[in-house]
C-alpha positions as CSV (number, residue, x, y, z in Angstrom):
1,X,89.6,45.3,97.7
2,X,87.4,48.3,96.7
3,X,87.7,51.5,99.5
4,X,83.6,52.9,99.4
5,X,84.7,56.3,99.4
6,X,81.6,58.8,101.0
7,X,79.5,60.6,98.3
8,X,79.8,64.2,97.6
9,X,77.7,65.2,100.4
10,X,79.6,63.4,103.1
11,X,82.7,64.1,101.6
12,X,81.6,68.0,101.6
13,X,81.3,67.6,105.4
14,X,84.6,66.6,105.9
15,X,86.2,68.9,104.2
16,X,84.2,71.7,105.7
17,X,85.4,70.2,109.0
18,X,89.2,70.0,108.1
19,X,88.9,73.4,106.8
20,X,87.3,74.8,110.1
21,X,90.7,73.2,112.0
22,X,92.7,74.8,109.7
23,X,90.9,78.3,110.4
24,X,91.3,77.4,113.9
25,X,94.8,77.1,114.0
26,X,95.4,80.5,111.7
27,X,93.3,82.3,114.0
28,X,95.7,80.5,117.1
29,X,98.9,81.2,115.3
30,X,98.2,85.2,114.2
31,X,97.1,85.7,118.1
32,X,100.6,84.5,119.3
33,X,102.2,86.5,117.1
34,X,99.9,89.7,117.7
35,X,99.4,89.9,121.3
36,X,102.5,87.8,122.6
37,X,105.2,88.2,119.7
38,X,105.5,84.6,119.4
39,X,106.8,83.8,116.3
40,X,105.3,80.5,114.5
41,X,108.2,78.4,114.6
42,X,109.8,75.8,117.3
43,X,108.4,72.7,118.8
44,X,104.6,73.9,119.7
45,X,104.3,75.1,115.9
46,X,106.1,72.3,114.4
47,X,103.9,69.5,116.4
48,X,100.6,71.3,115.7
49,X,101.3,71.3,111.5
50,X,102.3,67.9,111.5
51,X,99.2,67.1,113.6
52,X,97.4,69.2,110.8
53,X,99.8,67.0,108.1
54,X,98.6,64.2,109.6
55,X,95.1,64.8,109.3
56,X,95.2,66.1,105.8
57,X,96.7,62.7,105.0
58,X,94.5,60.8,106.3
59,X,91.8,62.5,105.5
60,X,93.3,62.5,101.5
61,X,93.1,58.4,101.9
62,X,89.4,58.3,103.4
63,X,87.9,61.0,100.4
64,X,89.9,59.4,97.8
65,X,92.3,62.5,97.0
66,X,94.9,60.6,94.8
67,X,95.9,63.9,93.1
68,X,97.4,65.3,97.0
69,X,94.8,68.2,96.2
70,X,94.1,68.8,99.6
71,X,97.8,69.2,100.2
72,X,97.7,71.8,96.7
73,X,94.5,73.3,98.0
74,X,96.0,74.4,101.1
75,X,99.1,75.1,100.5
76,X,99.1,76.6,97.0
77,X,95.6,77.5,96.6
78,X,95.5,79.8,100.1
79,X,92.0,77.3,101.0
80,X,90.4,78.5,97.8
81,X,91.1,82.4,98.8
82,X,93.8,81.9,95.1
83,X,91.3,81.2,93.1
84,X,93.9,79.0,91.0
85,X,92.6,76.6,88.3
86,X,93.9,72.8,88.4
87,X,92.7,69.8,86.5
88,X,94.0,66.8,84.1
89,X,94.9,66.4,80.2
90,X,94.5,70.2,80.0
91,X,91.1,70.7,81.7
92,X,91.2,73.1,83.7
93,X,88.3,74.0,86.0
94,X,88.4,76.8,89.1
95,X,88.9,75.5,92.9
96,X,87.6,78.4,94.7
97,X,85.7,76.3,97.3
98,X,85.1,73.0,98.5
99,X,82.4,71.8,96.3
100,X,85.0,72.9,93.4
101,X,87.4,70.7,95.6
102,X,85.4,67.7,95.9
103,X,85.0,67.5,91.9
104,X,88.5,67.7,91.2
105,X,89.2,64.6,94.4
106,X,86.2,63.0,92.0
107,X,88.1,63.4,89.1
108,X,91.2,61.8,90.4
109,X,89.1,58.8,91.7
110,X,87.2,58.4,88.3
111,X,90.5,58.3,86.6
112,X,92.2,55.4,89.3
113,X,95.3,58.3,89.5
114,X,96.9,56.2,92.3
């Protein structure tokens, strides 16, 4: 069975909407630690990430992303603010936003990396 993955534009939307969460929950996290000296650990923190996890996962298995780059993206790529390269067989191409983003998930996709 063959998963119809969205085209670019679609798939552009819903990464632009899984990077707003993410920006919402920064913004959340740097105000408990500025204005109440929260610290982000414990439950709250622990249950909002994997919520975050979950939703990057998911997400991942809707768009396609056999390569885990939203997982790389985020995580080692600061959301496109590290301006890192990433690619395959050497290629390397710039992921500084979410249009860079969604060619690289393409790429993953047109290869079958599974």
């Amino acid at each position: 069975m063959n998963h119809a993955y969205p085209d670019r534009e679609a798939t552009i939307a819903l990464l632009t909407d899984w990077q707003k969460h993410h920006a919402a929950m920064d913004r959340l996290f740097k105000g408990f630690a500025m204005y109440i000296g929260l610290e982000v650990e414990g439950p709250m923190f622990e249950t909002v990430y994997g919520l975050f996890d979950a939703y990057t996962g998911t997400l991942a298995v809707e768009v396609g992303d056999f390569g885990e780059w939203l997982d790389w993206y985020r995580l080692e790529n600061d959301m496109g603010a590290g301006k890192k390269q990433a690619g395959y067989d050497g290629q390397l191409i710039a992921i500084e936003s979410l249009g860079d983003l969604c060619r690289l998930i393409e790429i993953s996709r047109e290869r079958g990396v599974e």
